[in-house]
PDB file of N, H, CA, C and O in Angstrom:
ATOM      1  N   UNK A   1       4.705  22.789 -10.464  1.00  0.00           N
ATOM      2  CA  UNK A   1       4.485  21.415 -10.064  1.00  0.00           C
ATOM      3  C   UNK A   1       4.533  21.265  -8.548  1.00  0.00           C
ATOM      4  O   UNK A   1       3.900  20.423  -7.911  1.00  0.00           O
ATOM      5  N   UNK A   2       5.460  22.295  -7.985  1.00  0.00           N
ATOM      6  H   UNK A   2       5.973  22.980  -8.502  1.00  0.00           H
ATOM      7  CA  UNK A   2       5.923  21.654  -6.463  1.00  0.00           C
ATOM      8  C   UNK A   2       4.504  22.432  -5.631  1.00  0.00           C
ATOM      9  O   UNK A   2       4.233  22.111  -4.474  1.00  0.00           O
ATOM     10  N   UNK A   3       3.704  23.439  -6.370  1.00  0.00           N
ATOM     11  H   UNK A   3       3.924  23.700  -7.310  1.00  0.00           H
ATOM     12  CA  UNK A   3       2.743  24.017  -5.324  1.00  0.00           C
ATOM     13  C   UNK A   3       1.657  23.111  -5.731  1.00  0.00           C
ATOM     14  O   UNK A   3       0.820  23.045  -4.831  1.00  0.00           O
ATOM     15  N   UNK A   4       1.317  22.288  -6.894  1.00  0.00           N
ATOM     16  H   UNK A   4       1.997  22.342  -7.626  1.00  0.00           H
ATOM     17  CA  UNK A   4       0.578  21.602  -7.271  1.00  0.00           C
ATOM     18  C   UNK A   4       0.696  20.095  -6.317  1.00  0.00           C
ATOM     19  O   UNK A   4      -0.143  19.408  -5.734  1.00  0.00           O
ATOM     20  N   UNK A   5       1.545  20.040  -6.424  1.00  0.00           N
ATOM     21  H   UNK A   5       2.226  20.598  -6.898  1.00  0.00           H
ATOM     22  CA  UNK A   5       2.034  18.440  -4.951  1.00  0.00           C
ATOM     23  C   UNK A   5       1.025  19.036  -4.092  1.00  0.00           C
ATOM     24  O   UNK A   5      -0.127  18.632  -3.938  1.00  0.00           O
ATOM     25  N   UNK A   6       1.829  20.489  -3.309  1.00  0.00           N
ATOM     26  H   UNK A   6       2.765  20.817  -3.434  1.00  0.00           H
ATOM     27  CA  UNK A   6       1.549  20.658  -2.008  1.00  0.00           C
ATOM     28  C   UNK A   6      -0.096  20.730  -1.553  1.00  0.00           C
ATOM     29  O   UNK A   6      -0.548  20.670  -0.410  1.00  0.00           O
ATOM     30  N   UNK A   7      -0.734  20.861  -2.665  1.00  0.00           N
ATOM     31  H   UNK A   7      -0.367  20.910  -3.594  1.00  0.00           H
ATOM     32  CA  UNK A   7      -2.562  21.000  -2.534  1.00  0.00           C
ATOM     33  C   UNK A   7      -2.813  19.888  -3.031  1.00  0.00           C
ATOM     34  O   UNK A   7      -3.785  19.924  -3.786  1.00  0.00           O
ATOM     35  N   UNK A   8      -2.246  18.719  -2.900  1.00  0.00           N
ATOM     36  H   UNK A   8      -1.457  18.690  -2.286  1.00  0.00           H
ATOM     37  CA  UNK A   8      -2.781  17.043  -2.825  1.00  0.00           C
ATOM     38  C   UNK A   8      -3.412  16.424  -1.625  1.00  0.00           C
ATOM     39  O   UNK A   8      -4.266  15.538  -1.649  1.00  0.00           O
ATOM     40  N   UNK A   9      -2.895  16.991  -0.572  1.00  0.00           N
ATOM     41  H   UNK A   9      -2.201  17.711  -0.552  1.00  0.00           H
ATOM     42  CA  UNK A   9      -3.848  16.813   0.631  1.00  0.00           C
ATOM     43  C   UNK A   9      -4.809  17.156   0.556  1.00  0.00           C
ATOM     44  O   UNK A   9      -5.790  16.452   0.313  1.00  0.00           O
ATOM     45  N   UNK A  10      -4.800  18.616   0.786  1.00  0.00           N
ATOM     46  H   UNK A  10      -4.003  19.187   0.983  1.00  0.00           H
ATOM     47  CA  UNK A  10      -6.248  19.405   0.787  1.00  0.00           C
ATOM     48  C   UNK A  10      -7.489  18.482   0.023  1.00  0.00           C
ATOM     49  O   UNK A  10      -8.389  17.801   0.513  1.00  0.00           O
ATOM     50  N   UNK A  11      -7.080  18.807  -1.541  1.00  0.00           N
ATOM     51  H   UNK A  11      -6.349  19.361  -1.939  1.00  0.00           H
ATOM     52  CA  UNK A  11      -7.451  17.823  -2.676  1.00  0.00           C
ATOM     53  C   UNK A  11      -8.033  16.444  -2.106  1.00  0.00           C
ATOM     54  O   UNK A  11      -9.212  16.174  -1.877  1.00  0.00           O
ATOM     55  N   UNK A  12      -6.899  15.642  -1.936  1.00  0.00           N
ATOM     56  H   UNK A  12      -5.942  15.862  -2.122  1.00  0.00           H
ATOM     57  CA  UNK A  12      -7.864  14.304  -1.082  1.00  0.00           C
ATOM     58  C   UNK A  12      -8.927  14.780   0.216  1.00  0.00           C
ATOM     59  O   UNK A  12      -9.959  14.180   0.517  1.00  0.00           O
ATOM     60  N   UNK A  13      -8.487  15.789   0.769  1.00  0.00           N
ATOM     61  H   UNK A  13      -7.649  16.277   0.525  1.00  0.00           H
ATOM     62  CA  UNK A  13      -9.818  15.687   1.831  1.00  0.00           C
ATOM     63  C   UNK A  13     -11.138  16.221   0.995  1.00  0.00           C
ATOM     64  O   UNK A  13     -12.301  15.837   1.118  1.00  0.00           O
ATOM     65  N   UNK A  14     -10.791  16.870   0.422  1.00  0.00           N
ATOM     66  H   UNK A  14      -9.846  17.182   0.322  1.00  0.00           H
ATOM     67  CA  UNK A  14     -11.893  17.585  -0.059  1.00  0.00           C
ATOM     68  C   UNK A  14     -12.821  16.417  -0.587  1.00  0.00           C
ATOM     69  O   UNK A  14     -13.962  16.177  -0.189  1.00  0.00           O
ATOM     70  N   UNK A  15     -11.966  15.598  -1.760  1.00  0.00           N
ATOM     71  H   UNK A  15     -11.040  15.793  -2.082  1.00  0.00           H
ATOM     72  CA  UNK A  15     -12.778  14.666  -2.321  1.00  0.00           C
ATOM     73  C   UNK A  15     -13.544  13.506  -1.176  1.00  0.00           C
ATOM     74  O   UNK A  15     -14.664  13.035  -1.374  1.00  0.00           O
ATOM     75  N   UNK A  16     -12.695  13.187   0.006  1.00  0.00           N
ATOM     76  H   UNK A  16     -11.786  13.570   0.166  1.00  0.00           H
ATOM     77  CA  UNK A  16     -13.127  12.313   0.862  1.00  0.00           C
ATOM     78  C   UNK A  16     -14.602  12.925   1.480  1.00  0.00           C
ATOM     79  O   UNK A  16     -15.720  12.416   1.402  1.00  0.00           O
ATOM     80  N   UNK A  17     -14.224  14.089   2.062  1.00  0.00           N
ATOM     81  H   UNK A  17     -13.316  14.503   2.126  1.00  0.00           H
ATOM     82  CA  UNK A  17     -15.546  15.164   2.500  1.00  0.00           C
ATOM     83  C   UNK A  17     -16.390  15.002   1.417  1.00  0.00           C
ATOM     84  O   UNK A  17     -17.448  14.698   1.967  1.00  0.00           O
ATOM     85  N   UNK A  18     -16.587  15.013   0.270  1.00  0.00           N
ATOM     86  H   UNK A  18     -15.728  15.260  -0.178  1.00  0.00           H
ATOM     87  CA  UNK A  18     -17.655  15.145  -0.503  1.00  0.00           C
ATOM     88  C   UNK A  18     -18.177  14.034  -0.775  1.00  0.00           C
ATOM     89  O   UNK A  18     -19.323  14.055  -1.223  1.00  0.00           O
ATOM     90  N   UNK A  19     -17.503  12.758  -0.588  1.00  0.00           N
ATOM     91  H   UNK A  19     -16.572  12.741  -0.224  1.00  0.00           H
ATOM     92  CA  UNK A  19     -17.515  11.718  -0.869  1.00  0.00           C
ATOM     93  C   UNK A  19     -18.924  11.225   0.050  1.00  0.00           C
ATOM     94  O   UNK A  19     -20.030  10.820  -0.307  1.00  0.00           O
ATOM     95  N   UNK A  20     -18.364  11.446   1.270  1.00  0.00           N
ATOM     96  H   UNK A  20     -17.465  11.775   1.560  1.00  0.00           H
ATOM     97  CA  UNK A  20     -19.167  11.311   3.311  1.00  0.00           C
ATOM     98  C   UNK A  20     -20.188  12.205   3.162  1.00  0.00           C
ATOM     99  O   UNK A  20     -20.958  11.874   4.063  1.00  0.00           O
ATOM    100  N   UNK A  21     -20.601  12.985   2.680  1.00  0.00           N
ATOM    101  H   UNK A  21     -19.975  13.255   1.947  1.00  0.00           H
ATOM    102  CA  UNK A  21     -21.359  14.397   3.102  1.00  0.00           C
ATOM    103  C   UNK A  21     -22.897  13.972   2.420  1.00  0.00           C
ATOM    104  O   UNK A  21     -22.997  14.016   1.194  1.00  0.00           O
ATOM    105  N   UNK A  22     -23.714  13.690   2.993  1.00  0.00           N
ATOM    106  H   UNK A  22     -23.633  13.654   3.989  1.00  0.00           H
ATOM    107  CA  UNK A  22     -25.666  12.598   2.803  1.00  0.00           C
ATOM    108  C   UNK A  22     -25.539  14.233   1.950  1.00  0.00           C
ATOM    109  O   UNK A  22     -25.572  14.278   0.720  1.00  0.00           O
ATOM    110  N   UNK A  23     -25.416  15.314   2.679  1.00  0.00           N
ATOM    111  H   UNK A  23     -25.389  15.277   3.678  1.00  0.00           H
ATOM    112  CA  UNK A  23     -25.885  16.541   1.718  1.00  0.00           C
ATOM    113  C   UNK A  23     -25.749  16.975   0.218  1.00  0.00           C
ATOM    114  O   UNK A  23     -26.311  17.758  -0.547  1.00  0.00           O
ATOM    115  N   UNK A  24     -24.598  15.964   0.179  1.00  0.00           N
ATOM    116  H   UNK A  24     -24.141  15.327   0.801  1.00  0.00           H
ATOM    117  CA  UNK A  24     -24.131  16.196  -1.278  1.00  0.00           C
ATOM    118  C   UNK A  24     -24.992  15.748  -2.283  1.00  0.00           C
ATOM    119  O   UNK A  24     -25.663  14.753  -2.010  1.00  0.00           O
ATOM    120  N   UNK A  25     -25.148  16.342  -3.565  1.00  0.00           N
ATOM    121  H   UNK A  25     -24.603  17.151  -3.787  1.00  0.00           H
ATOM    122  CA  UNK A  25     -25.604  14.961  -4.664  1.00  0.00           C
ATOM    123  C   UNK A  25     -25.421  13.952  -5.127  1.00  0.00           C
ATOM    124  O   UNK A  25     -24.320  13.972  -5.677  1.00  0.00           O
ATOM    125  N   UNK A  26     -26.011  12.805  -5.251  1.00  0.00           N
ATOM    126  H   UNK A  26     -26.906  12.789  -4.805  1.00  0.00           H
ATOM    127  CA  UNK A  26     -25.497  11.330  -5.226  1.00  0.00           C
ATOM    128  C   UNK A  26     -24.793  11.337  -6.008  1.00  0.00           C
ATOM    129  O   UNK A  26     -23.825  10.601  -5.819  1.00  0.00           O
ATOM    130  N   UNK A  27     -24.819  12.040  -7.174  1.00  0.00           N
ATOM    131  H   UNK A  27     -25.605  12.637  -7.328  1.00  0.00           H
ATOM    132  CA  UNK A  27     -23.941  12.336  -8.710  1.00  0.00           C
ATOM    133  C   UNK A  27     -22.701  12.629  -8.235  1.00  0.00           C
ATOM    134  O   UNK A  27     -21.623  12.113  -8.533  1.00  0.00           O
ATOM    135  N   UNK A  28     -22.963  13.545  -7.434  1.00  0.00           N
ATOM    136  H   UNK A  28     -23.838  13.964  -7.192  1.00  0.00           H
ATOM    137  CA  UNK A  28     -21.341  14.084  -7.049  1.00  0.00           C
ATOM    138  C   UNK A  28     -20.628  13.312  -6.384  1.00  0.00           C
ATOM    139  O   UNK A  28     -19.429  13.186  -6.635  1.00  0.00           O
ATOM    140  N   UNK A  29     -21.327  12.560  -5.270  1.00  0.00           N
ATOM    141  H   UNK A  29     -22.300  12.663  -5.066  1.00  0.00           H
ATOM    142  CA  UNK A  29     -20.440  11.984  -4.581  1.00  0.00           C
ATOM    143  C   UNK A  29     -19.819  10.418  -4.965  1.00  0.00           C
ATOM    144  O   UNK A  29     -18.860   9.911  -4.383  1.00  0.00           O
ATOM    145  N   UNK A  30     -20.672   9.713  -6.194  1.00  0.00           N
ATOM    146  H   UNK A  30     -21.451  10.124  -6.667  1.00  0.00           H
ATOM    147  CA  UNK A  30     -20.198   9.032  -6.952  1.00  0.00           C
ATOM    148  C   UNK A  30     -18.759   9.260  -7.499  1.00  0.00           C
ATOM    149  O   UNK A  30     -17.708   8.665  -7.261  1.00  0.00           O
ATOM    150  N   UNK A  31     -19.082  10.427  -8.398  1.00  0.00           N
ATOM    151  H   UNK A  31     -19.936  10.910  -8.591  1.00  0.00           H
ATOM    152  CA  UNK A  31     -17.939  11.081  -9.051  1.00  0.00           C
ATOM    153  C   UNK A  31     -16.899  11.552  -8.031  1.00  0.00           C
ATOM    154  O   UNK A  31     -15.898  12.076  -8.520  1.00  0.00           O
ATOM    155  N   UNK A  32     -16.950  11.473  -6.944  1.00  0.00           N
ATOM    156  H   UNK A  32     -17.762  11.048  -6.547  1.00  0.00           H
ATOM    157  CA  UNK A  32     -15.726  12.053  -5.626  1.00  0.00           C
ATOM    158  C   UNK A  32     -15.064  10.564  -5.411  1.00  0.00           C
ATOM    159  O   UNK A  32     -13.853  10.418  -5.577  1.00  0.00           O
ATOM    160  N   UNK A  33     -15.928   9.441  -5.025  1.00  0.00           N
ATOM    161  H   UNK A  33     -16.912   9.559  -4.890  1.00  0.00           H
ATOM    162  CA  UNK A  33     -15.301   8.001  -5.017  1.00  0.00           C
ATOM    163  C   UNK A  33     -15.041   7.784  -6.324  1.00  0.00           C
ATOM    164  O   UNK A  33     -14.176   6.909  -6.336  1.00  0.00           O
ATOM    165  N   UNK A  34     -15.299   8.084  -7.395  1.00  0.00           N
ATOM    166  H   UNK A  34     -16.001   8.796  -7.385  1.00  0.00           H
ATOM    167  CA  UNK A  34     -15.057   7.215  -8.674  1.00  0.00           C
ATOM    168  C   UNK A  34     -13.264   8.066  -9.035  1.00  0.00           C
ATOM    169  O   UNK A  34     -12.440   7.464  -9.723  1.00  0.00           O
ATOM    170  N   UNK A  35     -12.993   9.314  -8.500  1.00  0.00           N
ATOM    171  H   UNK A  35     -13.663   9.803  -7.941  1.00  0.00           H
ATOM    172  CA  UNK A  35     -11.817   9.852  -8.178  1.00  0.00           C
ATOM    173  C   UNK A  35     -10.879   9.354  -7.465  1.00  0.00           C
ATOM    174  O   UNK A  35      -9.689   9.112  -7.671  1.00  0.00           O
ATOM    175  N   UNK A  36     -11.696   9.213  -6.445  1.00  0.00           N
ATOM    176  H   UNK A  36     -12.662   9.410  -6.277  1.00  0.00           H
ATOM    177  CA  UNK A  36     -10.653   8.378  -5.461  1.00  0.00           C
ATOM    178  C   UNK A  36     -10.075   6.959  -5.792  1.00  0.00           C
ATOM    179  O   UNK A  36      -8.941   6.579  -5.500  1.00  0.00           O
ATOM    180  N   UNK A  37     -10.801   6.416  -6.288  1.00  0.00           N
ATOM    181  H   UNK A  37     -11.722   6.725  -6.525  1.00  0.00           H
ATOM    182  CA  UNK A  37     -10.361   4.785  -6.904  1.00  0.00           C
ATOM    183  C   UNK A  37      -9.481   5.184  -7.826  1.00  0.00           C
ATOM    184  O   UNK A  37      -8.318   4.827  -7.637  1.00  0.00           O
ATOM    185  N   UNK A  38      -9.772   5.976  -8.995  1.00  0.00           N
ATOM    186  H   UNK A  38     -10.716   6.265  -9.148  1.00  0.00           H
ATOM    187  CA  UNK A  38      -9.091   5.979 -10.076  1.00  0.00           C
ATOM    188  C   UNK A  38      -7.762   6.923  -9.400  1.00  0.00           C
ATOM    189  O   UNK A  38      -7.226   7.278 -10.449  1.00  0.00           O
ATOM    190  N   UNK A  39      -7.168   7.354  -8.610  1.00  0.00           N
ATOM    191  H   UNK A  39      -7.603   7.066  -7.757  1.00  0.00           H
ATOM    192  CA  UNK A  39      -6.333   7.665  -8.147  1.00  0.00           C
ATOM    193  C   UNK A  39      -5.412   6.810  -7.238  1.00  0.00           C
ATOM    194  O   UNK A  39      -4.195   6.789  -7.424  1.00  0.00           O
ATOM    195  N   UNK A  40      -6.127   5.978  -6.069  1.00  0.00           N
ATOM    196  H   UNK A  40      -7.115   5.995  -5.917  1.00  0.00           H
ATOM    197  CA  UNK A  40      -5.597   5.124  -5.332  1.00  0.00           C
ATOM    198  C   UNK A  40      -5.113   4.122  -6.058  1.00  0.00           C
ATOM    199  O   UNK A  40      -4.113   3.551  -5.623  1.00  0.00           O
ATOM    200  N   UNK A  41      -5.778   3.628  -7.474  1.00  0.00           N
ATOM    201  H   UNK A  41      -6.590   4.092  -7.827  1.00  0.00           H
ATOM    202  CA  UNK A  41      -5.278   2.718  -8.534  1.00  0.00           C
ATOM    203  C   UNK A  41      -4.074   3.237  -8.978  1.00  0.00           C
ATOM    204  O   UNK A  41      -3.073   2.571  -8.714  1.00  0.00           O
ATOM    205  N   UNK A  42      -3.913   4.468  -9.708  1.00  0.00           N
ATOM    206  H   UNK A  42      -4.727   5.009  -9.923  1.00  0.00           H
ATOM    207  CA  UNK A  42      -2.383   5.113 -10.152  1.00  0.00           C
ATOM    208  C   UNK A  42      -1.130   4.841  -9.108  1.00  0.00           C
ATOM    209  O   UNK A  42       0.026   4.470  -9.307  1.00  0.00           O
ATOM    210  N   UNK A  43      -1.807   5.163  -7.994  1.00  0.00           N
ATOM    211  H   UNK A  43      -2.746   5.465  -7.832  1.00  0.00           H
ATOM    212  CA  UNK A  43      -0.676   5.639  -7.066  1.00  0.00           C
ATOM    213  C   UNK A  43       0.088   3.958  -6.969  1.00  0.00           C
ATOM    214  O   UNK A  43       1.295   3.771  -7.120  1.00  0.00           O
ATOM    215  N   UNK A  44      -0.932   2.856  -6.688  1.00  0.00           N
ATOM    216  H   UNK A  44      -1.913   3.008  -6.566  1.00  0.00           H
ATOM    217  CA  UNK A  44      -0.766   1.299  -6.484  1.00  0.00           C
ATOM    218  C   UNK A  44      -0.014   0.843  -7.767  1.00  0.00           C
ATOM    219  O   UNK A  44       0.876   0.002  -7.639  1.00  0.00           O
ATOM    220  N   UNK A  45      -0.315   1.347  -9.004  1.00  0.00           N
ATOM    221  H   UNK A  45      -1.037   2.031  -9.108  1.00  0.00           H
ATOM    222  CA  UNK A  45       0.641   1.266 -10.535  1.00  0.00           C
ATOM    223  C   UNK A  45       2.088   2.033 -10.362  1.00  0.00           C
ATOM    224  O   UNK A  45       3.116   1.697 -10.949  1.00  0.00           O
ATOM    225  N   UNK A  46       1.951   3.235  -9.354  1.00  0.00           N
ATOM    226  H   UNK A  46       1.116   3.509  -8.877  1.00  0.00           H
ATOM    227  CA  UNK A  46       3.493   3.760  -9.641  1.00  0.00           C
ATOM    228  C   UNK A  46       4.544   2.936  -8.604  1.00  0.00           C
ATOM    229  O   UNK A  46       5.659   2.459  -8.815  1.00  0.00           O
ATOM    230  N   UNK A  47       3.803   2.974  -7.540  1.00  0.00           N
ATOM    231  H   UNK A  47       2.897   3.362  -7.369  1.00  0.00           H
ATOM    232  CA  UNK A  47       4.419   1.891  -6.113  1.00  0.00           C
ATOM    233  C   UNK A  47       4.930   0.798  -7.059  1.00  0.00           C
ATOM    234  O   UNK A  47       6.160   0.759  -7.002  1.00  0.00           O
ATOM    235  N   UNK A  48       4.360  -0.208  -8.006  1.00  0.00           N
ATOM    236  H   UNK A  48       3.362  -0.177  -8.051  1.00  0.00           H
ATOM    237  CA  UNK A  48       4.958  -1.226  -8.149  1.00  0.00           C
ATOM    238  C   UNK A  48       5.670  -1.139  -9.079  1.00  0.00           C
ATOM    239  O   UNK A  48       6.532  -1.996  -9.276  1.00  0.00           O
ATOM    240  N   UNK A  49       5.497  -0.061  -9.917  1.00  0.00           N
ATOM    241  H   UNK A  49       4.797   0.635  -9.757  1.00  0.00           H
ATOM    242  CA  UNK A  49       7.031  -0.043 -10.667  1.00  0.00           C
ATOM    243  C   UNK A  49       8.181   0.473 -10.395  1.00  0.00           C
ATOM    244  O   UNK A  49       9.244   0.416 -11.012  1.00  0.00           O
ATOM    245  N   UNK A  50       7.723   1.289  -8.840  1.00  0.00           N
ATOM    246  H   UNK A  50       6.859   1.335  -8.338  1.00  0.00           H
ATOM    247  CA  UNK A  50       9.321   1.543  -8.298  1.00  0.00           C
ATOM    248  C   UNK A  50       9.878   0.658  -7.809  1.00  0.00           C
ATOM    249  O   UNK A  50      11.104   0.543  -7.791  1.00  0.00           O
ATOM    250  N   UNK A  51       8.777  -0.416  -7.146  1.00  0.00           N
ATOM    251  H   UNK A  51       7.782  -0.322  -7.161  1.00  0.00           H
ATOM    252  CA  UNK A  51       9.663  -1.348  -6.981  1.00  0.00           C
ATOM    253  C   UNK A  51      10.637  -2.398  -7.852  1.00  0.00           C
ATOM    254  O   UNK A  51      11.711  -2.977  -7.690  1.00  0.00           O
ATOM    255  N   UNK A  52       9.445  -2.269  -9.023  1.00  0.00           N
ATOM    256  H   UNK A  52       8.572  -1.799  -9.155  1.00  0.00           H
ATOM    257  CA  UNK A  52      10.282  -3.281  -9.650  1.00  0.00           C
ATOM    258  C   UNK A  52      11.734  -2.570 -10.289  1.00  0.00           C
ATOM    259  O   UNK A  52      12.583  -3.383 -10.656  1.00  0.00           O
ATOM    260  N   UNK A  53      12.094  -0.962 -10.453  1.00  0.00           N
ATOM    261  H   UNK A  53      11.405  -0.302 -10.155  1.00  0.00           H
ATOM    262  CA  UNK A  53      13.152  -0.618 -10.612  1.00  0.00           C
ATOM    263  C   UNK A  53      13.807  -0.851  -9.728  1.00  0.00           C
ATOM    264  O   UNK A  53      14.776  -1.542 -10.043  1.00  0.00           O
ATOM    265  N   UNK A  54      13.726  -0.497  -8.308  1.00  0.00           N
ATOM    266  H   UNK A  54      12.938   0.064  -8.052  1.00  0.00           H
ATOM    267  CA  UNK A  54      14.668  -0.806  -7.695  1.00  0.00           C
ATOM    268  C   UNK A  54      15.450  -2.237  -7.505  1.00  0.00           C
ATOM    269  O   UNK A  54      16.653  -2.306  -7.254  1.00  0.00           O
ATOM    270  N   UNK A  55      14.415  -3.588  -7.695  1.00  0.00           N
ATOM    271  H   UNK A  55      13.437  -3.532  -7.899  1.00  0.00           H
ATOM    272  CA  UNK A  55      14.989  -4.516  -7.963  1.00  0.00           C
ATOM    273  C   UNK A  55      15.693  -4.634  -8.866  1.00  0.00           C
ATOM    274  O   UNK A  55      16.766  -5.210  -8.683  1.00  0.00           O
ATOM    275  N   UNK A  56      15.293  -4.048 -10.396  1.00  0.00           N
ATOM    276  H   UNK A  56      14.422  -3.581 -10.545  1.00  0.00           H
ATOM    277  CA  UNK A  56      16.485  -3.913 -11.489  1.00  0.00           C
ATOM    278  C   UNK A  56      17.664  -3.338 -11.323  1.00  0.00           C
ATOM    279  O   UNK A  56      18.683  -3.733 -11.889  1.00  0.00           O
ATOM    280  N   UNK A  57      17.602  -2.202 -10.405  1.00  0.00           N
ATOM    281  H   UNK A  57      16.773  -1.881  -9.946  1.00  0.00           H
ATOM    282  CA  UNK A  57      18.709  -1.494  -9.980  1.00  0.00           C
ATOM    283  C   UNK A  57      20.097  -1.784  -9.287  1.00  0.00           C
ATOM    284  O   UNK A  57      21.269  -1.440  -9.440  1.00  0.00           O
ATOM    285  N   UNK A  58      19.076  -2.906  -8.119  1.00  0.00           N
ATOM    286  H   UNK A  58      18.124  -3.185  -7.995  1.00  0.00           H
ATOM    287  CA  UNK A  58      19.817  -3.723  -7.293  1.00  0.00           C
ATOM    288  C   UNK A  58      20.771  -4.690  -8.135  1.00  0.00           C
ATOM    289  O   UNK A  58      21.999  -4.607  -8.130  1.00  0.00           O
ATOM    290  N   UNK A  59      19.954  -5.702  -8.924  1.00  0.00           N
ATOM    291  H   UNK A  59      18.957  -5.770  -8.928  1.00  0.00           H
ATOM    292  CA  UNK A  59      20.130  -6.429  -9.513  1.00  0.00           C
ATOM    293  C   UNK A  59      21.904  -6.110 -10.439  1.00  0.00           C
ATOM    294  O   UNK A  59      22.973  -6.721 -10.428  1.00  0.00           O
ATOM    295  N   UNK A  60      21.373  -4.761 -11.187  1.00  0.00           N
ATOM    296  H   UNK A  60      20.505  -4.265 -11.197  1.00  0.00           H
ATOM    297  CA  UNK A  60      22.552  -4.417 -11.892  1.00  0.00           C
ATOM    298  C   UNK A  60      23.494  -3.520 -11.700  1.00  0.00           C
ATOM    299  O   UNK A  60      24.081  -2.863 -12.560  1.00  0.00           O
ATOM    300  N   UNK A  61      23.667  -3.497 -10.231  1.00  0.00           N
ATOM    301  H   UNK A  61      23.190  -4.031  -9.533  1.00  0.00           H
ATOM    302  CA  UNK A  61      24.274  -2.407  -9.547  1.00  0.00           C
ATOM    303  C   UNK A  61      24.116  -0.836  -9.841  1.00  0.00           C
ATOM    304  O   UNK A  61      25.172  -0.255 -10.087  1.00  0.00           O
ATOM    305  N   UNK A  62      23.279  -0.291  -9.847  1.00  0.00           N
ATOM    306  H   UNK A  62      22.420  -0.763  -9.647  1.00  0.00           H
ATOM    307  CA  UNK A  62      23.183   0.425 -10.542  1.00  0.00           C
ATOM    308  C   UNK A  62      22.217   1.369  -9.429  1.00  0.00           C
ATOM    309  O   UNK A  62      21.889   2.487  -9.825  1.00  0.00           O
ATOM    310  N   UNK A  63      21.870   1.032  -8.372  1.00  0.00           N
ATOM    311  H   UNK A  63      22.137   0.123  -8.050  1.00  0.00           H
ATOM    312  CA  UNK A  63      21.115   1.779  -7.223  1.00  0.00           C
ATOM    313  C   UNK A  63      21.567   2.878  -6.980  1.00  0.00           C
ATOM    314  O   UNK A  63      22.774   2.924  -7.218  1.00  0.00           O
ATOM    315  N   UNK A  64      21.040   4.033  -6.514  1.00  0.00           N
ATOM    316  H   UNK A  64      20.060   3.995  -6.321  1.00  0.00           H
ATOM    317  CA  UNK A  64      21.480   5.098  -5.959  1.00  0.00           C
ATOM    318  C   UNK A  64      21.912   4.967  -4.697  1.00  0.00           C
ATOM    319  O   UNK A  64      22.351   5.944  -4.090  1.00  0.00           O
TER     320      UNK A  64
END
């Protein structure tokens, strides 16, 4: 898992590069943004449920 994190950068550039690149196929580079959304969406779903734990957390003393 932890070497799988560490090639999440790379990973996003790659998809961004393919995304930008006129050379690419329109197919592909659809499918490189249609990645990127459906990812930037997850990441915006996990953000708000940490927050909302941590407010529960707060709430019930219970924070780290």
């Amino acid at each position: 898992m932890a070497r799988l994190q560490q090639g999440t950068s790379a990973a996003a550039t790659t998809l961004l590069k393919t995304m930008i690149d006129p050379s690419t196929p329109a197919s592909v580079r659809v499918r490189a943004a249609e990645a990127i959304f459906n990812h930037a969406a997850k990441a915006i779903e996990i953000e708000d449920i940490d927050a909302r734990v941590a407010a529960l957390e707060k709430v019930h003393g219970t924070a780290k």
